[in-house]
C-alpha positions in Angstrom: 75.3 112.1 106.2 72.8 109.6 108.1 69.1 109.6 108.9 67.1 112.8 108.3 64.4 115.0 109.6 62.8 118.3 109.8 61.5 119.6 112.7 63.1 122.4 114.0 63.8 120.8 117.9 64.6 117.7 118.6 62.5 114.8 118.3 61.1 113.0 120.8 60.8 109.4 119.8 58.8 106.3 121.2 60.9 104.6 123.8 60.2 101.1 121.9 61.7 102.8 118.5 64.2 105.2 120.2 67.3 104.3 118.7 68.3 107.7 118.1 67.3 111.4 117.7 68.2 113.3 115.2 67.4 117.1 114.2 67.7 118.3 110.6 67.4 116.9 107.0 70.3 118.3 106.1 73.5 116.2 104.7 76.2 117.7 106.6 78.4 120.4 105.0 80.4 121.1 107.8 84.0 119.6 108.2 82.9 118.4 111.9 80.1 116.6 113.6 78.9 116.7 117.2 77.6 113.6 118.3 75.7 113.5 121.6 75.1 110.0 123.2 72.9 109.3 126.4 70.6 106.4 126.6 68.5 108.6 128.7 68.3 112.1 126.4 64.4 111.7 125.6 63.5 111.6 129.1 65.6 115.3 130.0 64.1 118.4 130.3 66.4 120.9 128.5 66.8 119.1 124.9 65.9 121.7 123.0 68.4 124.2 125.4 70.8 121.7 124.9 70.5 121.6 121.1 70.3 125.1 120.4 73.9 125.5 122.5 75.7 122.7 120.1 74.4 124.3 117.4 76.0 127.6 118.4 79.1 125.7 118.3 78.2 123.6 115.5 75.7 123.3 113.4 75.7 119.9 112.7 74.5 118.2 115.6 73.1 114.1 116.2 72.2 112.4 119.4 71.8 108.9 119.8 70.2 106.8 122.6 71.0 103.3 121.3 74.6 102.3 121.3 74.4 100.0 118.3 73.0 102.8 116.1 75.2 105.5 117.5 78.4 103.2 116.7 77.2 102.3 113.2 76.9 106.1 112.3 80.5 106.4 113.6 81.7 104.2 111.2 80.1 105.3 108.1 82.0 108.4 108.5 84.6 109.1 106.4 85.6 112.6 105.8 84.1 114.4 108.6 85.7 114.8 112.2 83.2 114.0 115.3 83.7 115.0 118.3 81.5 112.8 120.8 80.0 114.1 124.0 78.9 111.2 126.0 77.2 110.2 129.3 75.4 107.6 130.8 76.2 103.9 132.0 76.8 102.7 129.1 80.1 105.1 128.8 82.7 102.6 128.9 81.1 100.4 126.4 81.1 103.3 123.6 84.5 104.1 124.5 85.7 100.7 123.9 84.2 100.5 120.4 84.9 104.0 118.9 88.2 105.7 120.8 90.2 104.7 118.6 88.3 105.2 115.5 90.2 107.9 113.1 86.9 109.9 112.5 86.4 110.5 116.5 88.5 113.2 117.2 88.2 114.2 120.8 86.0 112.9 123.5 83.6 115.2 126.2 82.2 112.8 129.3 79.1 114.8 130.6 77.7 113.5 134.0 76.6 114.6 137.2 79.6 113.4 139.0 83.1 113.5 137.6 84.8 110.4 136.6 88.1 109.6 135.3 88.8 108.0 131.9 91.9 107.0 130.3 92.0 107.7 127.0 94.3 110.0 124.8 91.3 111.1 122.9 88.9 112.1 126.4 89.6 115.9 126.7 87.6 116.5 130.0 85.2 114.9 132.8 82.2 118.3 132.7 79.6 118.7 135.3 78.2 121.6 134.0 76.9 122.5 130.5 78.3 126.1 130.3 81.6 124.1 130.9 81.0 121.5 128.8 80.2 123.8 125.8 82.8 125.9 126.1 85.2 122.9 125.8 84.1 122.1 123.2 84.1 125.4 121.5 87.7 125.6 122.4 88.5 122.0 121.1 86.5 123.1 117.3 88.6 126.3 117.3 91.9 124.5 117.8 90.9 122.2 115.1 90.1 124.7 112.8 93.4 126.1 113.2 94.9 123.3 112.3 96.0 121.9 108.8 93.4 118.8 108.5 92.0 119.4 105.3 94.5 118.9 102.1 94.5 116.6 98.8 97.2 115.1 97.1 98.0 114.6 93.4 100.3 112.2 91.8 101.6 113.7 89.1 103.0 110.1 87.8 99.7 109.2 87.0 99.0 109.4 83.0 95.4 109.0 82.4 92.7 110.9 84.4 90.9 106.9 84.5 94.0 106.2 86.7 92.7 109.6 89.3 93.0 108.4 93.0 90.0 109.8 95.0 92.3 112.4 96.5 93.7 113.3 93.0 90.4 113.4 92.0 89.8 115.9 94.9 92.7 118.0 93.8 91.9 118.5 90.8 88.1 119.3 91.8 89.7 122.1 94.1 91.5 123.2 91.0 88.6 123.5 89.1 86.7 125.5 91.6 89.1 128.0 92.0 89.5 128.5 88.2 85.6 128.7 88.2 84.7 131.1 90.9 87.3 133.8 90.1 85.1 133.5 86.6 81.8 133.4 88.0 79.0 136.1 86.7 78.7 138.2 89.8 74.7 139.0 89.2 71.7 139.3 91.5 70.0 136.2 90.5 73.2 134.0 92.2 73.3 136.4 95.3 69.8 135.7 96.3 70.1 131.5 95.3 72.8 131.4 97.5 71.3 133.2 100.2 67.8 130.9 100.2 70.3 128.0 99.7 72.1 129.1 103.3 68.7 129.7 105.1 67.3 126.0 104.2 70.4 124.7 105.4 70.7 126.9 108.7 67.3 126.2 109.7 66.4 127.1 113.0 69.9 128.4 114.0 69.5 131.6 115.0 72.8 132.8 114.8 73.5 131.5 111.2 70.3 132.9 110.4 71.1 136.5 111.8 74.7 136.3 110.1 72.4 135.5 106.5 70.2 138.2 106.9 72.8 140.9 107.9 74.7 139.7 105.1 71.6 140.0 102.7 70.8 143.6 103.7 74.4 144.8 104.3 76.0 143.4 101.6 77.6 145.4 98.3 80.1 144.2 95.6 82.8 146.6 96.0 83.2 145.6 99.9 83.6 141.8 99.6 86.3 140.6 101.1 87.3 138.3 98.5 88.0 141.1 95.8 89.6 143.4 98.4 91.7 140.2 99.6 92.0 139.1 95.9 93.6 142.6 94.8 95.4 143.0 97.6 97.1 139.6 97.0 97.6 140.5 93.7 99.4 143.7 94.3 101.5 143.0 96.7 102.9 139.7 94.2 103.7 142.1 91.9 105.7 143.9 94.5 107.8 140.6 95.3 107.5 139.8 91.2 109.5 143.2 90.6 111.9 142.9 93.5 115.1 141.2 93.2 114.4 138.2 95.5 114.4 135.0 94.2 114.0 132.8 96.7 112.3 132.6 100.0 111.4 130.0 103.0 108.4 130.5 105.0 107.0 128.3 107.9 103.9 126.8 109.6 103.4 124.7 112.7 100.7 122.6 114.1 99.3 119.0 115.1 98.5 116.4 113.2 96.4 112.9 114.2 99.0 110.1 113.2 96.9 109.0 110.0 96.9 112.2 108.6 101.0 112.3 109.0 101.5 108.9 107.9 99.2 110.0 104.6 101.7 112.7 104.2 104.8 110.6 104.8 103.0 107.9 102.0 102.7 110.9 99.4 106.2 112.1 99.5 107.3 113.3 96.3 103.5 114.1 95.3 101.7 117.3 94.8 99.7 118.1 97.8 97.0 121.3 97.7 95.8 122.8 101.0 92.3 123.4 99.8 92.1 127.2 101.3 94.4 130.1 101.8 97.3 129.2 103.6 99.1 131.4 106.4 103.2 131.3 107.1 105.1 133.1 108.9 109.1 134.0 107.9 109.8 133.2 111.5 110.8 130.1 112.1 110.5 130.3 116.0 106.9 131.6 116.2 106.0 128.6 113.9 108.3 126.2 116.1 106.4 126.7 119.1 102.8 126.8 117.6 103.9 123.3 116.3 105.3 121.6 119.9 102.8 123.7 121.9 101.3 121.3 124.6 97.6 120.0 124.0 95.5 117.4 126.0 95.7 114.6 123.1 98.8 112.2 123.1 97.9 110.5 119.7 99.1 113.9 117.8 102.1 114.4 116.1 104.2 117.9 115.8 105.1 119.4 112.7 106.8 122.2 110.9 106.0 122.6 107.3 109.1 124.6 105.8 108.0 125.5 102.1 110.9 126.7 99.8 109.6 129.2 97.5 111.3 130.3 93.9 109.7 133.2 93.0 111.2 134.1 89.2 110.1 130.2 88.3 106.8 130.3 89.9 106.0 133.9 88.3 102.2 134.9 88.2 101.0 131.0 88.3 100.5 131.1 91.9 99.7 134.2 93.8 101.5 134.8 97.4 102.4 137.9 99.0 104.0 139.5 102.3 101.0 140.7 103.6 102.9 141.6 107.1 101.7 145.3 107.0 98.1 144.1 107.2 98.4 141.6 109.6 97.0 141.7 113.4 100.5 140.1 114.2 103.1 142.0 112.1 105.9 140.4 114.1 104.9 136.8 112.5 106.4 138.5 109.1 102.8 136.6 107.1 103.1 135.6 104.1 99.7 134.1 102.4 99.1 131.9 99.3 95.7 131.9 97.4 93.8 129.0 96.7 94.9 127.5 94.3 98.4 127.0 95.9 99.8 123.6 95.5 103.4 122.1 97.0 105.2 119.4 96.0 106.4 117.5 99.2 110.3 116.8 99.2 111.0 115.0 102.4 109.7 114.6 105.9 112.5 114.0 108.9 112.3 114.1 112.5 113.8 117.8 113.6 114.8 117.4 117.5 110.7 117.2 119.0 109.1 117.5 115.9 108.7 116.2 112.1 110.2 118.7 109.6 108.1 118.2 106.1 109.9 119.9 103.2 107.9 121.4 100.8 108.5 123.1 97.6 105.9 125.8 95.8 105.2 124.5 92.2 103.4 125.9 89.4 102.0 122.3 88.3 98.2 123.0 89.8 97.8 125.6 86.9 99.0 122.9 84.3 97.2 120.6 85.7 93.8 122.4 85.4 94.5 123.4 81.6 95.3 120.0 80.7 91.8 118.7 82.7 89.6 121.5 81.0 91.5 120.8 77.4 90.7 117.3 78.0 87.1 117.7 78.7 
């Protein structure tokens, strides 16, 4: 995404050319972006503090010192979530072009005296950069909690020249599932991927650290993807061979209002969460996960409640009660594998929140043979 350079700090521009400053050549790969805006960073002391802080948080991290340039990035996202930290006089102006802009998802003011802004979007006035950075720590954590990223399928659609990008994004999730549960587990793909991370995570420290333990620590037999992969399998079996057939699980959480109105326009489509997803039997845990109070107004509440038929979904989809393992046993956890896909049945407003119906399908594993028969 955006303009690119190099260097390992941040880079101090001309003042007649300083649009806006930017730190690594790197598109971004991560699902948010923290975007820093002061007309006045080049002339501080503590950018390259600053920097290396974010990108303990983040590790995609832009500032901008001109408000034209900084606006036009925000716009040419389109998949990624920002969350802005800005300061300066020229404040109110970037607020009044961007605040309400779908890809900004919350909104730090930095300064040296606190103001008040009235914004759904503004989290917090910060004085202080521990502060500030802790904020925003808490704010990515919250988000990442949350269910943000999913694709939908329409299943009506007969020819793959018809695929809708998100379709086409199902499908591509699909694929990648089917392909990396296949893929030759050898040396030579250990040690790409590794040099792949440290050219991306360039001159973050902790990343860095994290790659090399990995690098020396690391053996087969102890990845957590097997050991969660078998464990998932066995304990399927276990509700395969039991004489259940049917089960309702639950998750809660916030949604921004495009992301439910995208959900309320797919009803009666297939929609994938594109990662394993956590439930809980309980109903009430879920409940007030979903209408717990946050600082944002534009969100919405919801309770996904996902019927499962176990005898018709067989060994298609792997899920499993994995309550004995869990840090919270009381949430009764049940988790689905990746390539988990739902079909959504209705979405109704349930007292203070919106109930989405959902039902477990098998269709994500027809889909993917048809794809690969196909090509």
């Amino acid at each position: 995404m955006g303009n690119k350079s190099l260097t390992a700090k941040v880079e101090k521009l001309p003042a007649s050319t300083g649009k806006y400053i930017n730190i690594y050549e790197n598109d971004n790969k991560e699902s948010t972006t923290l975007l820093w805006f002061d007309p006045k960073f080049e002339s501080r002391r503590d950018t390259e503090q600053t920097t290396q802080r974010l990108r303990l948080i983040n590790d995609y991290v832009k500032f901008y010192t001109d408000l034209d340039q900084c606006v036009k990035f925000i716009r040419l996202i389109d998949r990624e979530k920002i969350f802005l930290i800005t300061c300066g006089s020229k404040t109110s102006e970037l607020l009044s072009h961007v605040s309400c802009l779908r890809q900004v998802n919350s909104i730090f003011i930095y300064c040296t005296k606190k103001q008040s802004y009235e914004h759904s979007k503004i989290i917090g006035s910060y004085t202080n950069l521990d502060e500030l950075c802790d904020a925003i720590q808490n704010r990515i954590d919250l988000f990442d909690h949350q269910l943000q990223t999913f694709s939908f399928f329409d299943q009506n659609k007969q020819s793959t020249k018809d695929l809708s990008r998100d379709s086409g994004e199902f499908i591509w999730f699909q694929l990648f599932n089917h392909v990396i549960a296949r893929f030759p587990r050898i040396e030579e793909a250990k040690q790409e991927m590794i040099e792949t991370c440290r050219q991306y995570y360039h001159g973050n420290t902790k990343e860095l650290t994290l790659i090399n333990q990995f690098e020396s620590e690391y053996e087969a037999e102890e990845a957590i993807y097997c050991d969660l992969s078998e464990c998932l399998r066995r304990e399927h079996k276990k509700i395969l061979l039991s004489n259940k057939e049917f089960f309702t699980v639950y998750r809660g959480g916030k949604l921004d209002i495009e992301e439910f109105n995208k959900l309320k326009e797919n009803q009666g489509k297939l929609i994938s969460m594109n990662g394993y997803l956590s439930t809980s039997r309980r109903r009430p845990q879920t409940h007030d996960i979903a209408t717990k109070l946050v600082k944002r107004t534009d969100v919405i509440s919801v309770l996904f409640q996902i019927e499962v038929h176990i005898k018709q979904i067989g060994n298609s989809v792997t899920f499993a009660d994995i309550t004995q393992f869990s840090e919270y046993p009381n949430d009764k956890e049940v988790l689905f594998d990746l390539n988990a896909c739902f079909k959504i049945e209705s979405i109704e407003q349930d007292g203070s929140l919106e109930l989405i119906r959902m039902k477990l399908s098998n269709a994500g594993e027809m889909i993917t043979k048809d794809y690969i028969e196909l090509t």
